[in-house]
C-alpha positions in Angstrom: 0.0 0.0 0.0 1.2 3.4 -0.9 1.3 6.3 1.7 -1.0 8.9 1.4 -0.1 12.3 0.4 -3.5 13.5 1.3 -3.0 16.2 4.1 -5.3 15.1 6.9 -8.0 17.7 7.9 -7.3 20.2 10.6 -9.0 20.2 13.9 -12.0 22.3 14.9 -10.5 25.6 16.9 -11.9 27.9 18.7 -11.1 31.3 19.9 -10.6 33.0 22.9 -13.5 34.9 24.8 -14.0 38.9 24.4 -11.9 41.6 26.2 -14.9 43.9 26.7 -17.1 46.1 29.2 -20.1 48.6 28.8 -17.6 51.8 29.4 -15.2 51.0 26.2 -14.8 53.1 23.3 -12.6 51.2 20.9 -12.7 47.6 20.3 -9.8 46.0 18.4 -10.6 43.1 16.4 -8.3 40.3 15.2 -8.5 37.9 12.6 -8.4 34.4 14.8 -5.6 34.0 17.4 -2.8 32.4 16.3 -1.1 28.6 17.6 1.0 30.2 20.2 -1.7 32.8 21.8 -4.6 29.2 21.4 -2.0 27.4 23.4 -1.4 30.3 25.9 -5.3 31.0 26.1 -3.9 34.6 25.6 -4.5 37.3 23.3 -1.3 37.9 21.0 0.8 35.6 22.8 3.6 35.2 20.1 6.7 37.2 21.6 7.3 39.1 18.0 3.7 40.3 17.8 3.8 44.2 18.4 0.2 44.7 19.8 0.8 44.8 22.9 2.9 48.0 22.2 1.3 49.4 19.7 -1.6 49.6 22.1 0.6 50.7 25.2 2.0 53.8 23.3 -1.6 54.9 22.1 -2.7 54.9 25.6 0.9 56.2 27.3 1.5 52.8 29.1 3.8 50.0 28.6 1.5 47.1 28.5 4.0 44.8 27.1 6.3 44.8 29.9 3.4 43.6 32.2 2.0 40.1 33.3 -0.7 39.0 31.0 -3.8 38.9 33.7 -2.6 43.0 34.4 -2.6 43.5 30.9 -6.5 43.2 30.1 -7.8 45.2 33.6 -4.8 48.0 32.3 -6.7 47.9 28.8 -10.1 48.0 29.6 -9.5 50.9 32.5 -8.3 52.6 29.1 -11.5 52.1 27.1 -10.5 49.4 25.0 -11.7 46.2 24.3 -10.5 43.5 22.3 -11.9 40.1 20.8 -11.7 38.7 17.0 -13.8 38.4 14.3 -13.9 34.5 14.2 -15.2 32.4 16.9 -14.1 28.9 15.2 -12.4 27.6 12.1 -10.0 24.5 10.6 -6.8 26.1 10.6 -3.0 24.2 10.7 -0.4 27.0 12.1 -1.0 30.5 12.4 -1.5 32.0 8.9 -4.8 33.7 8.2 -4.6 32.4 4.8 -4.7 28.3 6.0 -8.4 29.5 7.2 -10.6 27.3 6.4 -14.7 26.7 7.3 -14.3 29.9 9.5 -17.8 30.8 11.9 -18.1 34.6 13.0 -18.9 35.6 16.2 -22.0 37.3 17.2 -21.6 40.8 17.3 -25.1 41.4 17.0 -25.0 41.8 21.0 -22.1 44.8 20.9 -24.7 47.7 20.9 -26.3 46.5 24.3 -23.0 45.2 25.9 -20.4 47.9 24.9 -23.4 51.2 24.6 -20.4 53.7 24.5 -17.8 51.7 21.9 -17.4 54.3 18.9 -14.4 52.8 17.0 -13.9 49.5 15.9 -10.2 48.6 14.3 -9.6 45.6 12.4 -5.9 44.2 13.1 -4.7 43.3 9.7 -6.5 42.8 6.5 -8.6 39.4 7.2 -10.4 41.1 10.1 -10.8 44.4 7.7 -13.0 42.6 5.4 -15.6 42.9 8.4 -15.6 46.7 8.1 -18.5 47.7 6.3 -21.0 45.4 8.4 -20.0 47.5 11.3 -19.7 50.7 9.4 -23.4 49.9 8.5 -24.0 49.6 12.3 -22.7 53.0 13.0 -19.3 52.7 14.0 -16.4 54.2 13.0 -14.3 51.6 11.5 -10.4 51.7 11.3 -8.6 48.6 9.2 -4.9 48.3 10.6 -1.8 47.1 9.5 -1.2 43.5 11.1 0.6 43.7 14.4 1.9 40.0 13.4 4.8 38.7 13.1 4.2 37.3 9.9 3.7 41.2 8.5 7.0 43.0 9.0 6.9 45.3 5.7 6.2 48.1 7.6 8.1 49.5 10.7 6.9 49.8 14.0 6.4 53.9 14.0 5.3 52.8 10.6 2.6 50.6 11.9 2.1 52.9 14.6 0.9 56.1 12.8 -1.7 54.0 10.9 -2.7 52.7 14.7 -3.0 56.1 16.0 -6.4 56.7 13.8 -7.7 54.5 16.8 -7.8 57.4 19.0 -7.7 60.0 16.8 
């Protein structure tokens, strides 16, 4: 018998639950975490990602530099919230682009559960196709240059003056 060079399906994954409260005003969505934040059960856990600093210079803190469990308490007491557009797909590794039979979350719920969010920002182009939906909704929407590792065409000031239409 011959091996197979069939790649064997991917297992189901799902993502983490929403960073959010009723007093933010910007919610930052992702595409779907990646393997190392899944296997951390943390938002942007790879070391390389930048969000975590991109995020503590627009609101003057280092959030990097703290533990993980301070991180989202330091986030939210600065407005922010932060969840992805997918709740589940078939992914192997990290790449956006090995998505496959991806499920969007509910965000039907965001007006009642977050009555003061304003901006939405999509981290990275696969989140971004979400924008008009919630530009229909009212929101001002913001599509972002990836904070991923995987995206390193642009600097980090680069990166960073794009990220500063969050708050702008």
């Amino acid at each position: 018998m011959l091996p197979s060079t069939d790649i064997p399906p991917s297992a189901a994954l799902t993502g983490l639950a929403p960073v959010i409260a009723p007093s933010i005003r910007v919610l930052v969505l992702g595409s779907f975490p990646g393997a190392a934040s899944l296997a951390a059960q943390q938002y942007y856990a790879h070391p390389r990602n930048q969000f975590w600093k991109l995020v503590g210079a627009l609101v003057g803190e280092d959030l990097n530099s703290l533990p993980y469990a301070e991180r989202l308490p330091r986030l939210l007491a600065h407005r922010f919230g932060l969840w992805d557009v997918l709740a589940g797909c078939e992914r192997k590794g990290s790449l956006d682009s090995a998505i496959r039979n991806p499920a969007a979350n509910d965000f039907e719920r965001l007006h009642r559960l977050c009555p003061e969010l304003e901006t939405v920002g999509f981290n990275g182009q696969t989140s971004g196709k979400f924008a008009p939906q919630f530009a229909q909704h009212g929101y001002r929407v913001v599509v972002l240059p990836s904070s991923s590792p995987a995206h390193m065409a642009l600097s980090f000031e680069q990166k960073l003056a794009h990220w500063r239409e969050l708050i702008g």
